[in-house]
Phi, psi and omega in degrees: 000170220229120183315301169345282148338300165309320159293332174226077205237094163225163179294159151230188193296318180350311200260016185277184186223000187078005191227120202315277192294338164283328166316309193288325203285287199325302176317327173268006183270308162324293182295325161335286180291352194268279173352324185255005171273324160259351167289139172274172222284013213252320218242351167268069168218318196275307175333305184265021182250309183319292182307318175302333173300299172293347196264305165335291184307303192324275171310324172271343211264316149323285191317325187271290158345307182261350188279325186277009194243332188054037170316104180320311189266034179267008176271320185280352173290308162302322173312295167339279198312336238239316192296287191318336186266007180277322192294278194298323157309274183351298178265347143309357203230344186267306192289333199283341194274329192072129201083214164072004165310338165312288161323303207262029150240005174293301198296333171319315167271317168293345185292358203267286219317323214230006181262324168290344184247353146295313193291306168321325181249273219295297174293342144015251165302336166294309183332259157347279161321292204294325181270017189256325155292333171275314183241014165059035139207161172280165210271162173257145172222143194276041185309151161277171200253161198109021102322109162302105164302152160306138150326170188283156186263167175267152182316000000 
């Protein structure tokens, strides 16, 4: 992804998954980070207690999905998750310290940077198991066009 890219990171269909509740949460994840990408240095701290918040909810509410689910891959998915939000208590503790805006919109371009090639592979494949389970297929999604679909996930 291109900083530029990075620099303007809001959502599109690019990122649905096909799954209700996990589609909006990605969404409040998108904006977020596009917020903290744009936002002035003044305004990245309550930004970045938003995300932490939203991440928090974000990660449990997955982990509980896959744990009540017996989702084959959830120890490595949570663990992903357990870094990033260590990534972020981390630079929430820098700003709080005063200064260090630098750092948090460093950190900002990687979540735009490590969030499409997670919703694509890991959440994915989450997707996919809850409606394969709940509705015995996996979902079909609908982009509008000019949206890049993610490659297929394996079975």
């Amino acid at each position: 992804m291109s900083a530029n890219h990075e620099e303007n990171f809001t959502w599109s269909d690019r990122f649905l998954l096909g799954h209700g509740g996990m589609d909006a949460t990605h969404r409040e994840f998108v904006d977020l980070v596009g917020a903290m990408l744009s936002a002035p240095n003044k305004e990245l701290s309550r930004l970045l207690d938003a995300f932490a918040d939203h991440a928090g909810r974000h990660f449990d509410e997955e982990r509980e999905w896959m744990l009540s689910t017996g989702f084959p891959a959830a120890e490595c998915h949570i663990d992903e998750h357990k870094a990033v939000l260590a990534s972020v208590h981390e630079v929430q503790t820098l700003l709080a310290g005063g200064g260090h805006e630098a750092t948090c919109r460093a950190l900002a371009r990687e979540l735009a940077r490590w969030f499409p090639g997670h919703a694509d592979y890991m959440d994915a494949s989450l997707a996919q198991w809850l409606v394969k389970k709940r509705m015995g297929g996996i979902p079909v999604v609908l982009r509008r066009a000019g949206a890049s679909a993610p490659p297929p996930t394996p079975p």
